[in-house]
VEXBA-211474 format. One record per residue: x, y, z of N, C-alpha, C in turn. Coordinates in steps of 0.001 Angstrom, whole numbers, plus 500000, padded with zeros to 6 digits. Each point is the difference from the previous one (the first is absolute). Layout:
! residues N
XYZXYZXYZ
...
END
This chain:
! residues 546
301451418077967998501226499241499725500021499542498549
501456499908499128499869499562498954500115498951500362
499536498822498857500167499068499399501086499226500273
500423498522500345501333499498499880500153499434499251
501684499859499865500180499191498665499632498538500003
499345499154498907499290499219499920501277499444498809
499415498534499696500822499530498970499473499945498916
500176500935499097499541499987498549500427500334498968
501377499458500101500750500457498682499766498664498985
499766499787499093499581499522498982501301499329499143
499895498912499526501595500265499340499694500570498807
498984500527499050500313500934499078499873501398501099
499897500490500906500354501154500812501547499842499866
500195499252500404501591499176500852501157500745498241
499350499368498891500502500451499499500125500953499176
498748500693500206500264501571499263500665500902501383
499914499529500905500740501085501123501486499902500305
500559498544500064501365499784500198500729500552498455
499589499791499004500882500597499282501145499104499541
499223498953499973501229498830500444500278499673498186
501515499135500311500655500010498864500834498465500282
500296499151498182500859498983500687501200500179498938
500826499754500495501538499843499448500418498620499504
500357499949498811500930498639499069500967500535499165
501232498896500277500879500538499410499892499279498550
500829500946499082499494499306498234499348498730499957
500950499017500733500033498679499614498684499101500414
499409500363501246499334499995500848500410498290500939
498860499297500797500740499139500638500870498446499134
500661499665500176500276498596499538499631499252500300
500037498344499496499273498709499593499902500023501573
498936499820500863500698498926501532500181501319501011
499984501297499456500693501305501190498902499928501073
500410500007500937499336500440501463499248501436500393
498619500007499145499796501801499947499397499863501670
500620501443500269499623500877500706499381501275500559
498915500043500359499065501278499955500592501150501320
500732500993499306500104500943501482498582501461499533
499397499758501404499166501534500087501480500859500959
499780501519499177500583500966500825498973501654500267
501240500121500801499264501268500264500246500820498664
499256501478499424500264500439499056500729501312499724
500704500057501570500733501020500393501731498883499343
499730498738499966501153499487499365499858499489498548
498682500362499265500064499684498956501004499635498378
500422500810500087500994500473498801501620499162500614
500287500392501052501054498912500211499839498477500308
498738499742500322499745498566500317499897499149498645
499112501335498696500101499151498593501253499609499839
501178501005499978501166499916499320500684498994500494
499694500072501360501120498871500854499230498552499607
498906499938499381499265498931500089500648499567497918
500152500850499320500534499735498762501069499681500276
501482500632500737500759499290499927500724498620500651
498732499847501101500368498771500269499708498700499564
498478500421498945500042499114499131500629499663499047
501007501295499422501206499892498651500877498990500808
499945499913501016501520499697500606499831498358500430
499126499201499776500011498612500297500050499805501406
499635500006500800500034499497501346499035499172500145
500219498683500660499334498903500208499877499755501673
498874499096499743500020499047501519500882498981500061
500280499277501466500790499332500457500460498929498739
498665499416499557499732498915498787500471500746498941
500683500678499508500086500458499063498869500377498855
498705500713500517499058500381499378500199501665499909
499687500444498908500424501359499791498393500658500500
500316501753500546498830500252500904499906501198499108
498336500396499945499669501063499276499251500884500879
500053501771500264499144500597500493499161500785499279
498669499896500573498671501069499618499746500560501298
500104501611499682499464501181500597499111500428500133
499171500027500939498747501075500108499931500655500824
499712501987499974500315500587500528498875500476501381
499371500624500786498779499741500690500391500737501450
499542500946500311500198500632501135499458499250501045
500588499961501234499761499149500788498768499644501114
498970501240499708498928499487500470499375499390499223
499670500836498865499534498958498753500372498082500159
501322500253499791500384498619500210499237499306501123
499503500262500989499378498981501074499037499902499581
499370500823499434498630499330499437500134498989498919
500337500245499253500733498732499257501141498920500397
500906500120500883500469498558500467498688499338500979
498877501122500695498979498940500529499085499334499201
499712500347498373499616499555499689500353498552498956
501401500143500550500726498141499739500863500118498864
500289501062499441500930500540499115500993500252500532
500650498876500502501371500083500685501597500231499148
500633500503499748501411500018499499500763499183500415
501270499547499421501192499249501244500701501020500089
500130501540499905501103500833501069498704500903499684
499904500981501435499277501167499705500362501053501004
500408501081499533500974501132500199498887501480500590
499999499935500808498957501644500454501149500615500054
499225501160501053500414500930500441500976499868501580
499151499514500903500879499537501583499531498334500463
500550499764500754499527498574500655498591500063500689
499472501688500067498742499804500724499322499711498583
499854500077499318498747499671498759500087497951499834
501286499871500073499726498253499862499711499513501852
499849500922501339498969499699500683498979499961499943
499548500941499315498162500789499707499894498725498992
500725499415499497499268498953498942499731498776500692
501012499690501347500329499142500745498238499871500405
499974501453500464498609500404501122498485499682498956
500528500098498703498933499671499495499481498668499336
500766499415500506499931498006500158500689499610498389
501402500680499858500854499478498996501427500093500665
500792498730500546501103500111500626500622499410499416
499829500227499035501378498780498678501139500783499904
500452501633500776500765500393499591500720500555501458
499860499583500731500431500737501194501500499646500567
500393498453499552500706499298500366501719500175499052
499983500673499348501237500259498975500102500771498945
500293501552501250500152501214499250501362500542500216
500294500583498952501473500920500124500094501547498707
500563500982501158499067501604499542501553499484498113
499424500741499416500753500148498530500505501451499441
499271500863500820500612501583499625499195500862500981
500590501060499847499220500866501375499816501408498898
498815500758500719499134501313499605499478500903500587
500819501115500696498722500775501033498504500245499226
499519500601501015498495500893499508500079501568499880
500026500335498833500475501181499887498908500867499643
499878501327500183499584501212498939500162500389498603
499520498929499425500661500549498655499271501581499543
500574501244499236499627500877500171500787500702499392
499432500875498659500510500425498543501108501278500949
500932499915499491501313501018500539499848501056500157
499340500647498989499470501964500302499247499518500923
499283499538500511498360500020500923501514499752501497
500684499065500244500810499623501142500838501461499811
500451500684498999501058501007500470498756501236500544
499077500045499499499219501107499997499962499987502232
500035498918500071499282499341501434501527500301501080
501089500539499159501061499750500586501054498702499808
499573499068499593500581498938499424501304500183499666
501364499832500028500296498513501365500336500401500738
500326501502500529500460500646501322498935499617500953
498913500488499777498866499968501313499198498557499683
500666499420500701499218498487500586498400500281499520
499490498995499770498483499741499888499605498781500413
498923499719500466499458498977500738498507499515499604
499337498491500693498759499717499152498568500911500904
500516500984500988498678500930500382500024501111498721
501138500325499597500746501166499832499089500348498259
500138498566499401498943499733498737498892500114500077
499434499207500834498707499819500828499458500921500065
500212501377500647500162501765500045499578500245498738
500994500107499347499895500867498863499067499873499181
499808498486499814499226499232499210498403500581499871
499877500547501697498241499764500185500550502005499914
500690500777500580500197501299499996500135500759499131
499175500484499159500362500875498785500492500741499914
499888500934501438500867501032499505501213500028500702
500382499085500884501457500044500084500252499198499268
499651499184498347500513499381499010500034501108499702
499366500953499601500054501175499253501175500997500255
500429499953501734500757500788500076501292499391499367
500168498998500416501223499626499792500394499235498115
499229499742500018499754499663498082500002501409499420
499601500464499978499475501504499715499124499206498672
499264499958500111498888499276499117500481499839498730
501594499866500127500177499017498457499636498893499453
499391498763501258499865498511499857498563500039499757
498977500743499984498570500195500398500023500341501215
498233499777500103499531500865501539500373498966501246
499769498705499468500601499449501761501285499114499223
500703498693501204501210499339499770498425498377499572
500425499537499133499259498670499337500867498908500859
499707499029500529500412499466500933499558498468499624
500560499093499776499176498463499626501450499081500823
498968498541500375501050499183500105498994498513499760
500008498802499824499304498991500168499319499144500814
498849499616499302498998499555501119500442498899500558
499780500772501695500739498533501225499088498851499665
498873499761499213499931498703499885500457499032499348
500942500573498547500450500070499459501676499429499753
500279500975500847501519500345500021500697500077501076
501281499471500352500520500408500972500313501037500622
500459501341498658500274500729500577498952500896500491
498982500022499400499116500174500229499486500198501951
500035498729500010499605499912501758501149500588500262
501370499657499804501138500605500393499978501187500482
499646500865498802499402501581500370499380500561501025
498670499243500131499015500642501022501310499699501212
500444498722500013500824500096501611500925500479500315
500562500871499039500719500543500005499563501072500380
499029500797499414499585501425501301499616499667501257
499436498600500293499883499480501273501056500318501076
501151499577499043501465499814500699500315501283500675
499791500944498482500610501398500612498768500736500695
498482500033499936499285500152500531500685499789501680
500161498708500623500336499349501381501596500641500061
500608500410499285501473500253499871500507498509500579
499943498862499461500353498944500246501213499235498948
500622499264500306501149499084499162499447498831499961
499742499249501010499706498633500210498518499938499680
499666498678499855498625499659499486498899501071500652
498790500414499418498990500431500632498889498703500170
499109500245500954499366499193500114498636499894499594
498891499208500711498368500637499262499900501269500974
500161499957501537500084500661500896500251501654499175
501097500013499798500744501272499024498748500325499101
499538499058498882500103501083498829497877500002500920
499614499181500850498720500996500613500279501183500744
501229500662499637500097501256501308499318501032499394
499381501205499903499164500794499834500579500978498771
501717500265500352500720500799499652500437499448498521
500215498389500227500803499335498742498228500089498616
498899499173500567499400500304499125499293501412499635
500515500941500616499750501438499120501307499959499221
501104500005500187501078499880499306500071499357498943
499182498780499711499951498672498964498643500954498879
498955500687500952498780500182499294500697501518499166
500739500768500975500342501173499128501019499639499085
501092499138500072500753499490498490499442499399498759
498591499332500553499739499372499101498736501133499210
499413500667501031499701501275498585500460500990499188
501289499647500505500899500693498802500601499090498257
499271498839500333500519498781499230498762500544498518
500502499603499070499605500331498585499787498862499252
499992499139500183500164498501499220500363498895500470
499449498889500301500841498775500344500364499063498856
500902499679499742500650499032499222499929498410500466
500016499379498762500152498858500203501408499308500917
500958499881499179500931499675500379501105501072499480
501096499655500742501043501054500115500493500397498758
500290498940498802500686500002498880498811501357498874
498759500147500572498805500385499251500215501786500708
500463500047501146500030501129500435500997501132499629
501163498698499915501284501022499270499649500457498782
499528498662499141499843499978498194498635501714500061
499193500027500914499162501198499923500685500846500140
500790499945500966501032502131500621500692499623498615
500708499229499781501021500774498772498999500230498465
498953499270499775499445500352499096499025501045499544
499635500707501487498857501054499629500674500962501117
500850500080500106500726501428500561499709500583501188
500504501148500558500081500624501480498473500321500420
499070500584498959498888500185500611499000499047500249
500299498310499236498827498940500221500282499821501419
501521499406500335500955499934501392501010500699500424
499872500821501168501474501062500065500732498360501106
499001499563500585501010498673501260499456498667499408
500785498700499991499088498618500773500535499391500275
499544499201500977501052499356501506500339498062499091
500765500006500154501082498825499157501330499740500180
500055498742499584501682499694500553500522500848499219
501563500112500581500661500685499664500445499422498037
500186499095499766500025499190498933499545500125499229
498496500571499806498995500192499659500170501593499361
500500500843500707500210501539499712501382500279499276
500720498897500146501686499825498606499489499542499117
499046499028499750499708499384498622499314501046499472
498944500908500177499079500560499317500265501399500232
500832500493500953500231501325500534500955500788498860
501174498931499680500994500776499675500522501050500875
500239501154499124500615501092501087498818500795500618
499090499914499614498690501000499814499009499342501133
500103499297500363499186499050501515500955500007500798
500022500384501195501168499622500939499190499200501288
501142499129500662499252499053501742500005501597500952
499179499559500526499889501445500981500465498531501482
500819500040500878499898499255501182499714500716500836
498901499326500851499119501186501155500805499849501414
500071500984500316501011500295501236499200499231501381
498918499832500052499222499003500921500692498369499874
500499499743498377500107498817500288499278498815498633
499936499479499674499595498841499079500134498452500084
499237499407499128500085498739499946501250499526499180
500579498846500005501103499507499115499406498577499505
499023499832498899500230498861499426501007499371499949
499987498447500591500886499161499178500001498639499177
499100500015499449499207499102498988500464498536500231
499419499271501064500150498422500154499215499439499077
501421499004499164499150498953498815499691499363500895
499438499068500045499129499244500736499577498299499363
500615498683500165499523499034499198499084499619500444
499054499247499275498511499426500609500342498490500378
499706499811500701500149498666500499499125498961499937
498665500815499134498976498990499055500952499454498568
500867500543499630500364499821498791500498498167500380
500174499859498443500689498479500094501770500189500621
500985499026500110501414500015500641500582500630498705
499750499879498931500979500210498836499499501301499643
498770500696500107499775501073499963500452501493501214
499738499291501554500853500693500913501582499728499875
500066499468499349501825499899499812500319500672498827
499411500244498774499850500862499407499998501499499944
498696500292500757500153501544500368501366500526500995
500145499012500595501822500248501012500830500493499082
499912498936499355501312500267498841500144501283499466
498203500520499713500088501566499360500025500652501209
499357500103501135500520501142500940501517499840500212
500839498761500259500845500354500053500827500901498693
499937499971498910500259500479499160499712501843500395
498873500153500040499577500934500683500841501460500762
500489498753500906501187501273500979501147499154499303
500265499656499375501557499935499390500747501331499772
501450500331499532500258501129500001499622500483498638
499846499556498466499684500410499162498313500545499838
499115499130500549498510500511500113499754501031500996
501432500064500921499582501460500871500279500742499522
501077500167499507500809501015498722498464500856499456
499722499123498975498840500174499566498981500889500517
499419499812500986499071500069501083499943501612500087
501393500229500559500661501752499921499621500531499104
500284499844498765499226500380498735498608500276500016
498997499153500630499124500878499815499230500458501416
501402500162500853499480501398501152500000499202501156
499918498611499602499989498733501973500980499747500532
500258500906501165500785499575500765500887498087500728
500907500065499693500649498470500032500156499241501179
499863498767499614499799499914501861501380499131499850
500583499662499124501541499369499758500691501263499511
500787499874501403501355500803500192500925500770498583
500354498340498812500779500234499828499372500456498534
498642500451499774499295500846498906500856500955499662
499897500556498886500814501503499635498834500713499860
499844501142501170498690501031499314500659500699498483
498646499750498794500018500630499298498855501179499917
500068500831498883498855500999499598498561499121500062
499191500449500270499824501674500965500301499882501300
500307499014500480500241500030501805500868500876500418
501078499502499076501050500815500310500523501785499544
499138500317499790499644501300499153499405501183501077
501049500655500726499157500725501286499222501230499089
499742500283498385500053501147499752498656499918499499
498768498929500447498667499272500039499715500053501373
500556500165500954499402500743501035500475498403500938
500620499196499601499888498611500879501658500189501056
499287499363501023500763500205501355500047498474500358
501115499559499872500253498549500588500035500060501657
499998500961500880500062500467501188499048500040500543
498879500425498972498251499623500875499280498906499818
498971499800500232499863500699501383500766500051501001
500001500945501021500614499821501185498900499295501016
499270499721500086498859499750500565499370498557499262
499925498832500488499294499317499236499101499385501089
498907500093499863498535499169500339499808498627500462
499710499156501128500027499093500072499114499488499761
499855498838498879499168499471499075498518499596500840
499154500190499184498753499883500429499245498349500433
499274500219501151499079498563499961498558499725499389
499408499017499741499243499591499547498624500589500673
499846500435501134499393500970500133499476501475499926
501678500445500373499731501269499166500088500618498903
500472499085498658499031499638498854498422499853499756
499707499295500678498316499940499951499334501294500745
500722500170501012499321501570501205499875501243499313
501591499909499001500073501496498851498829499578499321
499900499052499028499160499917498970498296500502500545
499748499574500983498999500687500558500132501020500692
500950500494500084499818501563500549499716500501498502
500545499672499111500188500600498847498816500365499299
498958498644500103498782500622499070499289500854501045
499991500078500893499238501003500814500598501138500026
501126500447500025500614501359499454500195500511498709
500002499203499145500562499912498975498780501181499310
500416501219499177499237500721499160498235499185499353
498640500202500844498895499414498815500498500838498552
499170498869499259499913500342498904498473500684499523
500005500865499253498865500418499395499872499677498181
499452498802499976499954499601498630498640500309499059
500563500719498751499329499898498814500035498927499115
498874499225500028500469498553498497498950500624499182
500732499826498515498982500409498909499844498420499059
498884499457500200500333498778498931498857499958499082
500430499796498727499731499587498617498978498791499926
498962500989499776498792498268500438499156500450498118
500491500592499117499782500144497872499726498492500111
499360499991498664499967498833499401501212498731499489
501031500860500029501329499256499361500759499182501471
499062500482500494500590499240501476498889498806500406
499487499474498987499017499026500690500329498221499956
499550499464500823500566498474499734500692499958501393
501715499337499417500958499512500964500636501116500603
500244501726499328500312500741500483499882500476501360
498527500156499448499182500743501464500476498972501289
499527498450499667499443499331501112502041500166500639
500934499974499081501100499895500890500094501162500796
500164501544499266500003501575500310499267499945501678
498344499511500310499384499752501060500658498726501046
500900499281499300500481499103501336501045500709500641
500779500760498944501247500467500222499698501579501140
499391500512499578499396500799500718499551499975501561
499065498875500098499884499697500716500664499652500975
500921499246499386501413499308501359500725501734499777
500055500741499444500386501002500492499755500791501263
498166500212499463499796500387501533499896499256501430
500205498970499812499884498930500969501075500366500732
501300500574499202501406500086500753500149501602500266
498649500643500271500430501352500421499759500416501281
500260500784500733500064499709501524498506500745500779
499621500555500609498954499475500867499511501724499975
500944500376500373499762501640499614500100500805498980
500284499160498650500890500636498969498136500283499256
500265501042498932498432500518499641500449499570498506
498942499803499011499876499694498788498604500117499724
500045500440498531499219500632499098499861499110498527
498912499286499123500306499859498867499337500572499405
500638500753498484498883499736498845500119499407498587
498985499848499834500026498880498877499611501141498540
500510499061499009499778501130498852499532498874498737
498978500593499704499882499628498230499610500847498941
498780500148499653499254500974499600500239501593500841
500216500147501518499792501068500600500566499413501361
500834500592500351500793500300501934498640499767500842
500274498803501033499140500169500666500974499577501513
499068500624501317500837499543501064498991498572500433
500419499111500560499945498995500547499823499854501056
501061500668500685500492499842501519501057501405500351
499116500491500734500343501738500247500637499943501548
501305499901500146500962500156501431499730499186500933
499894498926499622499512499166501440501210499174500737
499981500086501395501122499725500835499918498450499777
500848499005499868499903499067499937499817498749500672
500181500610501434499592499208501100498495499802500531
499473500987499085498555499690500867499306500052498386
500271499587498648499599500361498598500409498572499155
501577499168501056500261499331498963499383499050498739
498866499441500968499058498941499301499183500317498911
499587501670500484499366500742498934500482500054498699
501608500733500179500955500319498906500413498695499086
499857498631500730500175499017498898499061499357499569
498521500451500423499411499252499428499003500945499011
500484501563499765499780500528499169501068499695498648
501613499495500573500654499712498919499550498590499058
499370499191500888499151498946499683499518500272499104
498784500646499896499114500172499020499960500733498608
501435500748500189500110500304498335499919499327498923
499329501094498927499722498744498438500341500997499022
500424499784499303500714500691498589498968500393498626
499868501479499870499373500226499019500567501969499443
499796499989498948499997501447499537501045500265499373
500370501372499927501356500776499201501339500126501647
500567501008499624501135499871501033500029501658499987
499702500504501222500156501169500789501520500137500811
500428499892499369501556500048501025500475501020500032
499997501417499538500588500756500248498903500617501131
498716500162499617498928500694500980500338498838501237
499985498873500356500476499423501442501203500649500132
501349499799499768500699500634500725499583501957500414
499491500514499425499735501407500528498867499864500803
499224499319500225499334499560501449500403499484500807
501273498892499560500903499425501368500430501075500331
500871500842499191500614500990500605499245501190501119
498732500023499737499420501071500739499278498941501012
499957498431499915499716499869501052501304499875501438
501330500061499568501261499590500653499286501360500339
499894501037499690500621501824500715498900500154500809
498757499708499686498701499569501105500627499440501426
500353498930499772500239498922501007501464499916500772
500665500867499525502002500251500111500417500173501619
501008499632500480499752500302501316501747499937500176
500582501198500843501325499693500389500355498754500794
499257499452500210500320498522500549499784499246499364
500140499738498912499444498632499013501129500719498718
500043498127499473500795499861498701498902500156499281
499640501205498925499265499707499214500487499580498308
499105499165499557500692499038498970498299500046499029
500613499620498840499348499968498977499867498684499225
499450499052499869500137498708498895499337500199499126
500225499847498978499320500110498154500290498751499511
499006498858499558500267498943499263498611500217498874
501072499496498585498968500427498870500533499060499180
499338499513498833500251498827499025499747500787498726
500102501501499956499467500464498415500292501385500129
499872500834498977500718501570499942498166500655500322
500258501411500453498779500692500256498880500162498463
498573499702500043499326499801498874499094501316500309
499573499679501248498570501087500437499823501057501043
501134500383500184500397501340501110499591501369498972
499059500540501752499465500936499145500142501220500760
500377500110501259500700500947500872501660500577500331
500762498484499553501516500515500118500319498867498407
501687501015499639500551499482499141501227499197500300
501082499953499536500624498953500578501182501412501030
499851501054499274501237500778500833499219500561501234
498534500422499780499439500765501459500109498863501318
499559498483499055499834498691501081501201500161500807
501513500057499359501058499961500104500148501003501124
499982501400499709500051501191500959499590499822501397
498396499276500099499355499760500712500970498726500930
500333499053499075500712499083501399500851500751500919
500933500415498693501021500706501109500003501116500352
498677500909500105499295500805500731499867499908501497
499606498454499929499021499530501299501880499488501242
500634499983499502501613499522500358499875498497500678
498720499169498890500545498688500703500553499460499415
500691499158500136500475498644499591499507499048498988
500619499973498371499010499251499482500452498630499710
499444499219499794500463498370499586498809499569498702
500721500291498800498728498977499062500804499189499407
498485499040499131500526498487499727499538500163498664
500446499418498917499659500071498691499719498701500239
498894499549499696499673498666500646499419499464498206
500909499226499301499780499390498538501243501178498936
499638499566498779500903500648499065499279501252499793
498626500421499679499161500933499578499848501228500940
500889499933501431500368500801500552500649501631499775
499485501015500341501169501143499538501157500190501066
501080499472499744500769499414500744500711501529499830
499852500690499096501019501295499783499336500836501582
498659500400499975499612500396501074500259499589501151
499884498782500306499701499113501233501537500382500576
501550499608499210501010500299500298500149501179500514
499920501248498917500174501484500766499325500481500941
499156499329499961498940500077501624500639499497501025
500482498744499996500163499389501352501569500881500031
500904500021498893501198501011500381500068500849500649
498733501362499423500363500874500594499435500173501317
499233499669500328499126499442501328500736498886501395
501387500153499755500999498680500424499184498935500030
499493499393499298499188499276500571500800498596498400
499301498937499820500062498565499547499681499922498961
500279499909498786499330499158498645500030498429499874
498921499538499877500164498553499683499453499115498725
500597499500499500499250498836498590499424499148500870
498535499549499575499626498915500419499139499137499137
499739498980500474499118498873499685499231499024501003
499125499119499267499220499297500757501175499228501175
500998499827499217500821499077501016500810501007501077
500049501143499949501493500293500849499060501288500810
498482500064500169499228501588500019499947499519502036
499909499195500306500132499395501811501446500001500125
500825500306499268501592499906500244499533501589500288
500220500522498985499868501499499725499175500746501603
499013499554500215499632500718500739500044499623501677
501018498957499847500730499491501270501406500537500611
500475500833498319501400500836500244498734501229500378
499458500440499500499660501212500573499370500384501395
499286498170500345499731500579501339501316500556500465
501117499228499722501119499633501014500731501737499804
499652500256499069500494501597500078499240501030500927
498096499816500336499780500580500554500151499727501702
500799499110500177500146499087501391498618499350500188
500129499169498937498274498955500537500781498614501082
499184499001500267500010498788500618500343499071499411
501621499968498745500575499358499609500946499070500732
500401498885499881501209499348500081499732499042501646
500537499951500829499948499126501171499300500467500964
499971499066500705499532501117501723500129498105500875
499532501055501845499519498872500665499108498946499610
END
């Protein structure tokens, strides 16, 4: 069994993963203003800033005539429970459905249960680059969430039907359910169509034999987990059809970043319909819950729904005018679907998916290469080994990992060991590293690489990590292009970290590019952020649980 989710998001995790952002308008608040903190989901990001600038241009006060100011922060909604439990409360906070401000309820924070009202609505869609949906038949022949699921793990009926223009299989990502709403959303959603069900599934359901082969075969077709939704789109539109040909997201989410070139795929089984309840806290002071009113009501007014349309959210006031892109059928959007909508999930079978999930969910087969040269000695190392550490702490029970360490000369460390019966081993060899020598970095990666093709297995994500603080000094077997060949030889997945300025960040980038894989800047301060987004990409034991 894997691992469950445990609570360990960090608030520097919290905030290298949410992505979060705050909004002021020029002026910022006045003498006496009543500020107000809204967390949202980040599937409403971009309209929640704007609506949040102009309601500060616009003077609106409390009863007393005190003028009210809003700050935004954006935060996918599992994320968010780990942080509203840890007393970082907002006075409005906006998810995804009313089941996530239960699950917060369930997790002994009920400041918000008592005065919610939804502000815009969003199915769960397919987002999914337009040649890849026409190739599939797209929009004549219906498609559905087995129908991806299929293709995803099937090469060669991707092959048949792609005719291997997109690459060899369909790249498939959506965000981690610990994470994200839509995330869990997803898995229950093949649940749904797994059971061919409308109405809630239960725990009963997703233990049926049939649903978790259904959950375990979609999810080895999955290529990446994302943080949050806003991170998944910003990836498909920025690195093109072959990083992602699909990823499962509101519909909202695939107009902002899609353009014409991403289209919503709606699955003929059926979907979820976000409808994002602000929510006031009822810890707040009276002038502060009377406050955030004032802005939700503002909220569904008819000018902030107006708005809303604009960037792809459906209105939940009537007398909105859909604008572009909603209203634009020639982006693939159907105000008519779903025909099928999902009856919203309980607080159980939230927690039941999430554990079906790490037990189906693709192991991972990890390569870490870390930088233990001389230029890494002091505060470096000792952070690089904590960070690490809580890495593997959050990897699941069956998942296999490998390190080697490099200075003077590639050495292995820790050669494939399963982690359930190794873990203690694997960190307390990360323990004991000490920093000395030149920097072998190109000869480690061409040993990671031949140790991934050693160890490779059609059932495992295999992945690559490279963290280095300096350019190659003492490689004496590969150069920087054979090292190169060799990663993406081996076809895993790479993720490196230029960890300081003295980094060869030119390498580290075209590596993790062409490899779909992550580039990251780091430092002593942000290197446990860093490698807390990456568990969360390889589906580690991020974000909430029982």
């Amino acid at each position: 069994m894997k691992k469950i989710f445990p609570f360990i998001l960090t608030l520097l995790a919290f905030t290298t993963l949410a992505c979060s952002f705050f909004s002021f308008s020029s002026d910022g608040p006045g003498i006496n203003a009543v500020e107000i903190s809204v967390v949202t989901n980040t599937s409403l990001s971009t309209w929640m800033q704007r609506s949040a600038n102009e309601f500060n241009s616009q003077d609106f006060e409390t009863e007393n005539g005190r003028n009210i100011y809003v700050n935004v922060t954006s935060i996918d909604s599992g994320a968010a429970i780990t942080e509203l439990t840890s007393g970082n409360n907002p006075d409005l906070w906006i998810p995804d459905e009313q089941v996530w401000v239960n699950l917060l309820n369930d997790q002994g924070n009920g400041n918000f249960q008592a005065n919610c009202r939804s502000v815009a609505q969003s199915p769960l869609v397919i987002g999914m680059y337009r040649e890849v949906a026409e190739s599939l038949g797209w929009p004549g022949l219906p498609l559905g969430w087995l129908d991806i699921g299929s293709l995803a793990t099937d090469s060669n009926a991707w092959r048949y039907y792609s005719g291997g223009e997109f690459g060899s299989t369909l790249r498939m990502g959506h965000t981690h359910p610990g994470l994200s709403g839509t995330g869990a959303s997803t898995l229950l959603a093949v649940v749904q169509a797994a059971q061919s069900k409308t109405d809630a599934v239960t725990e009963t359901d997703i233990q049926q034999p049939i649903v978790q082969a259904s959950v375990g075969a979609f999810e080895s077709g999955v290529s990446i987990f994302s943080t949050d939704s806003d991170s998944l789109g910003a990836q498909m539109q920025e690195r093109g059809v072959r990083y992602l040909g699909a990823g499962i997201m509101h519909e909202t989410t695939v107009l902002q970043y899609g353009g014409s070139n991403i289209v919503p795929i709606y699955p003929f089984e059926g979907t979820f319909m976000a409808d994002f309840p602000a929510c006031v806290n009822q810890s707040s002071d009276s002038l502060n819950q009377e406050a955030a009113q004032v802005f939700r009501d503002y909220l569904v007014s008819t000018e902030a729904q107006t708005i809303a349309t604009s960037y792809g959210l459906r209105p939940i006031n009537n007398e909105a005018e859909i604008q572009w892109p909603l209203s634009n059928g020639e982006n693939g959007v159907d105000l008519s679907q779903p025909e099928i909508v999902f009856a919203p999930p309980t607080i159980d079978t939230i927690y039941a998916v999430q554990d079906l999930w790490q037990s189906e969910r693709k192991d991972v087969n990890l390569v870490m290469l870390l930088d233990v040269s001389g230029s890494m000695s002091g505060s470096k190392i000792n952070n690089m080994r904590d960070a690490a550490i809580q890495f593997v702490d959050q990897m699941g029970d069956d998942d296999f990992i490998s390190i080697i360490i490099f200075s003077s000369q590639a050495l292995v460390l820790v050669e494939h060991e399963q982690l359930g019966t190794s873990r203690d081993k694997v960190i307390n060899a990360i323990a004991r590293l000490e920093a000395n020598g030149d920097t072998s970095l190109f000869d480690a990666i061409g040993l990671g690489s031949m140790l991934i093709e050693q160890t490779r297995s059609v059932n495992t994500t295999d992945a690559l990590v490279v963290l280095t603080d300096g350019e190659d000094t003492f490689s004496l077997q590969y150069t920087r292009d054979t090292a190169a060949q060799a990663a993406l030889a081996s076809e895993a997945t790479v993720f490196t970290i230029a960890y300081g300025r003295n980094a060869d960040t030119r390498t580290l980038t075209a590596l993790a590019q062409d490899a779909n894989g992550n580039f990251y800047e780091g430092d002593e301060a942000s290197i446990a952020g860093i490698y807390e987004e990456m568990s969360a990409a390889f589906g580690g034991s991020v974000g909430f649980g029982r």
